[in-house]
C-alpha positions in Angstrom: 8.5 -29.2 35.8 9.3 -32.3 37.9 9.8 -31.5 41.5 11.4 -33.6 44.8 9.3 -34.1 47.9 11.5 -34.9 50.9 9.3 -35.2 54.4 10.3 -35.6 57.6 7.7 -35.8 61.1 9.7 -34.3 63.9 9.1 -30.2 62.1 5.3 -30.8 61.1 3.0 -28.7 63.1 0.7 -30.6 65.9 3.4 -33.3 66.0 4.2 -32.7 70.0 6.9 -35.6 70.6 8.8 -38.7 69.6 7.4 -41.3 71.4 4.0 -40.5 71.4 4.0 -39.4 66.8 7.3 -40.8 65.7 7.2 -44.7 66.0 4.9 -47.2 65.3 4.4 -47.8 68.9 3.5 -44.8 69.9 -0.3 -44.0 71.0 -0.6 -40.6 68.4 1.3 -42.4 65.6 -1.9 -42.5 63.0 -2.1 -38.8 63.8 1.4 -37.8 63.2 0.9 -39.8 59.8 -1.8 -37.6 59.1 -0.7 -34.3 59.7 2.6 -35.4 57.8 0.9 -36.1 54.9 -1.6 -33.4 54.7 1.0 -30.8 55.3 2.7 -32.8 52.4 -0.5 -32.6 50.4 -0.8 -28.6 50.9 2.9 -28.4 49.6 2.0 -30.5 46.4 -1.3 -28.0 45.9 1.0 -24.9 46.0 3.2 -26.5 43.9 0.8 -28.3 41.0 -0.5 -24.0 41.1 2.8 -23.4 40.4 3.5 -25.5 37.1 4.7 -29.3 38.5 3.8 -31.6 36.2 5.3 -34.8 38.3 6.2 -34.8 41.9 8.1 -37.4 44.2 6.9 -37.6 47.6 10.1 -38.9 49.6 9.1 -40.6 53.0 12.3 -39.5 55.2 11.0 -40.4 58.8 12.7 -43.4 60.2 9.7 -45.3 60.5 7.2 -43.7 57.8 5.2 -40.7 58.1 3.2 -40.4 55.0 -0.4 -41.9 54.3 -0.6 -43.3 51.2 -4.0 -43.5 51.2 -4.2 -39.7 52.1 -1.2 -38.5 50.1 -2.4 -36.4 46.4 -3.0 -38.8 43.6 -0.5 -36.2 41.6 2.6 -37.6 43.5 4.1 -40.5 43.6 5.6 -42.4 46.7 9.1 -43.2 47.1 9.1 -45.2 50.7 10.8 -48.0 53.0 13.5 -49.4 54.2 16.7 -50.1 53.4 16.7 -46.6 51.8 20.2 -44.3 51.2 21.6 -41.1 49.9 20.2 -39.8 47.4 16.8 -41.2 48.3 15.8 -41.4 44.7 17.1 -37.5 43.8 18.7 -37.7 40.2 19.5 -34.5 37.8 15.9 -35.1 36.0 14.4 -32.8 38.8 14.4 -28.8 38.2 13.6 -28.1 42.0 13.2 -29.5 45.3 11.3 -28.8 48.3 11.4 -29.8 52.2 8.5 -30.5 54.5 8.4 -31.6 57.9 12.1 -30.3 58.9 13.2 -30.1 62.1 16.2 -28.3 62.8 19.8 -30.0 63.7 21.1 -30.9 66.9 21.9 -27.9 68.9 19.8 -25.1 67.4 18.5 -22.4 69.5 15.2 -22.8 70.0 14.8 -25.8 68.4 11.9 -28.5 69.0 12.5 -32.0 68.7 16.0 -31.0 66.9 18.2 -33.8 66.3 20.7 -34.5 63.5 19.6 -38.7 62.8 19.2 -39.3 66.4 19.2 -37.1 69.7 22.7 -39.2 69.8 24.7 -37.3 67.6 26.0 -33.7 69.4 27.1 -32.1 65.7 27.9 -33.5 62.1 30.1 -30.8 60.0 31.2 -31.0 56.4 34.5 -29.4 55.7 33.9 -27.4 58.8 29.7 -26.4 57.9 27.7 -27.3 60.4 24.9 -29.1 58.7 21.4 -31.4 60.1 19.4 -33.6 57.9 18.5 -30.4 56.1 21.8 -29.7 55.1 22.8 -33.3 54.2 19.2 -33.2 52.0 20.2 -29.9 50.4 23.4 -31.0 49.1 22.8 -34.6 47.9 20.0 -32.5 45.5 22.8 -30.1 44.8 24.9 -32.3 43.4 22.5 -32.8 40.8 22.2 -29.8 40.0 19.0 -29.0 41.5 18.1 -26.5 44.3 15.7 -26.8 47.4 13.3 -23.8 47.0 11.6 -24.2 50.0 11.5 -25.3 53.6 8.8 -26.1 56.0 9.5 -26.8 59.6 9.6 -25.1 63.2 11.4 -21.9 63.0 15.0 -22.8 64.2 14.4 -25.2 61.0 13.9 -22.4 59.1 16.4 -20.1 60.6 18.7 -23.1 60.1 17.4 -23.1 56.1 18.1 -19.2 55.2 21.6 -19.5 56.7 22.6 -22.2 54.6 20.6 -20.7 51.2 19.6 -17.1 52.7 16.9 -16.4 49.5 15.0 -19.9 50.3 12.0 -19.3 50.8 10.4 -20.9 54.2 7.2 -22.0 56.0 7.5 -21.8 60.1 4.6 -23.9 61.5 6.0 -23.7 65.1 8.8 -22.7 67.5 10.4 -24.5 69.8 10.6 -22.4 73.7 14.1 -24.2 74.6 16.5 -21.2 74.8 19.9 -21.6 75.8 23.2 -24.1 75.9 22.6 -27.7 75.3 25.9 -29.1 73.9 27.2 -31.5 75.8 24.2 -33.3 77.2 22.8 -36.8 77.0 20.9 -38.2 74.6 18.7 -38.5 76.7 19.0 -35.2 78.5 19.0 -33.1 75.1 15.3 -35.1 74.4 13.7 -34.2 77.0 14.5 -30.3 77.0 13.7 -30.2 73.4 9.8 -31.2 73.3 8.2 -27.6 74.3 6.5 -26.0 71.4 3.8 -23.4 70.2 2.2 -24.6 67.1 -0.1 -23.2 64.2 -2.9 -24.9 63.6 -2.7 -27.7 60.8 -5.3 -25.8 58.9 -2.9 -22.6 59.0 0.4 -24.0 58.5 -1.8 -26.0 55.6 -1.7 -22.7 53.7 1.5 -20.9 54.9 2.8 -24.2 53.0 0.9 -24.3 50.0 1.5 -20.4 49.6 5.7 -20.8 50.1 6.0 -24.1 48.2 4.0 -22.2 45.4 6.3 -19.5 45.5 9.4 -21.6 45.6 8.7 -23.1 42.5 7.4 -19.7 40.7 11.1 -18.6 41.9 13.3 -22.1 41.4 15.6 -20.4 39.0 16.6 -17.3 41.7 17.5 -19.8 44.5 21.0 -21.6 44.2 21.9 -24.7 45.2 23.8 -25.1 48.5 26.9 -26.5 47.5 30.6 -27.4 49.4 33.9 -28.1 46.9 35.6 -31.6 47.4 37.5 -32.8 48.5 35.8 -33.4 51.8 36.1 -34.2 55.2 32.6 -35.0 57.3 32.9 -35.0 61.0 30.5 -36.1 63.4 30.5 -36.1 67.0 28.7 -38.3 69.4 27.1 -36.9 73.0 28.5 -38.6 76.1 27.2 -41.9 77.1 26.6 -40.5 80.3 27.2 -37.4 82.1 31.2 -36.3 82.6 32.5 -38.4 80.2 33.9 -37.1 76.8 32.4 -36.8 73.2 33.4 -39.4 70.6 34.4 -38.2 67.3 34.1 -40.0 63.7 35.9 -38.5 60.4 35.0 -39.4 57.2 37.2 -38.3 53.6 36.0 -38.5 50.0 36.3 -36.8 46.6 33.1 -37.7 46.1 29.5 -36.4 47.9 27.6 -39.5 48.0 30.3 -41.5 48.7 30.7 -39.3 51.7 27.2 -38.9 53.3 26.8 -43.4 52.9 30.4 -44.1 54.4 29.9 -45.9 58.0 31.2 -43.8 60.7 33.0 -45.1 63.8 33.4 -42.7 66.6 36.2 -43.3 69.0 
């Protein structure tokens, strides 16, 4: 079986921040790189138990979050920059998997949540409230392949088993934000999203091995998310500053990937 890796940093347990994990400047950035890719490396264990026979490791942070010299010799590396929808997905895969998810912008509870940036207040297609997740689940979808499994903080995987409620999901920590945040900053929203309580890497190591294992054992049980075209994506942008009004962008096409690479211009 041939399974798709997409990572992300910002859900990956011991990663505390953005500045500090998320950017090449940052003073903890070789850490986050670690714990991204060995939290990576415990999903590729579960799933090479499973049956895998070739696995693509996706490097979805912004700025790189995976080690290649740590990463399992069984996968291979799809990373850099420029890099679009569908980050390498194609129908050749029979499952996919998620590691590293944070959840969108808004969640309840949510640590380090953002949908692209902490910029963006909400992104919806044809009225679904979706994040990065979302956006990941349905570019494999339209390949015919379903995400099996999601690893993240636990508005992540809250935000998962809403979208696809038999998915089967890893929680490595949980954001203590409660509460409205809509309407905020940028830069507001950031800094009342960074509070967590995290698993050790050791333990959230083998709560992902165990669900990305079981994932795979139950690919053909879990449907793809999917949405019907045509479609309409809308995103909304958080005020510049404080009082003033949120900036909307609409998007139309028949087609998915057309959709999620179309520039978007809010006004």
């Amino acid at each position: 079986m041939k399974v798709y890796v997409m990572t992300d940093q910002e859900g990956v347990a011991g990663v505390l921040n953005f500045d500090d994990y998320g950017s090449p400047t940052g003073r903890y950035y070789e850490v986050g790189r670690e714990l991204t890719t060995r939290e990576t490396n415990a999903a590729i264990e579960g799933l090479l138990e499973a049956g895998a026979t070739e696995i693509l490791v996706v490097d979805g942070h912004g700025s790189g979050s995976i080690n290649p010299l740590l990463l399992h010799p069984s996968a291979k590396l799809l990373a850099g920059r420029p890099l679009g929808y569908p980050f390498g997905c194609d129908k050749s895969f029979d499952a996919a998997i998620i590691i590293g998810q944070h959840a969108k912008s808004n969640a309840e509870g949510g640590h380090l949540s953002h949908t692209g940036s902490t910029s963006i207040e909400d992104l919806s297609i044809n009225g679904v409230s979706v994040g990065e997740m979302g956006c990941n689940m349905l570019f494999a979808a339209y390949f015919g392949v379903p995400t099996v499994m999601v690893s993240g903080d636990k508005a992540a995987c809250e935000e998962a088993l809403a979208l696809v409620p038999n998915i089967e999901v890893a929680p490595v920590k949980e954001g203590v934000k409660h509460g409205h945040t809509s309407g905020l900053t940028a830069e507001q929203y950031a800094r009342l999203t960074g509070a967590a309580i995290h698993l050790h890497p050791e333990a959230a190591r083998e709560l992902i091995k165990e669900k990305a294992k079981r994932g795979l054992e139950r690919h053909g049980e879990i449907k793809p998310l999917w949405l019907e075209p045509p479609y309409e994506l809308m995103s909304k942008l958080r005020p510049a500053k404080e009082g003033e009004p949120i900036k909307v962008a609409r998007c139309r096409s028949n087609d998915l990937l057309e959709l999620l690479n179309m520039p978007r211009k809010h006004e």
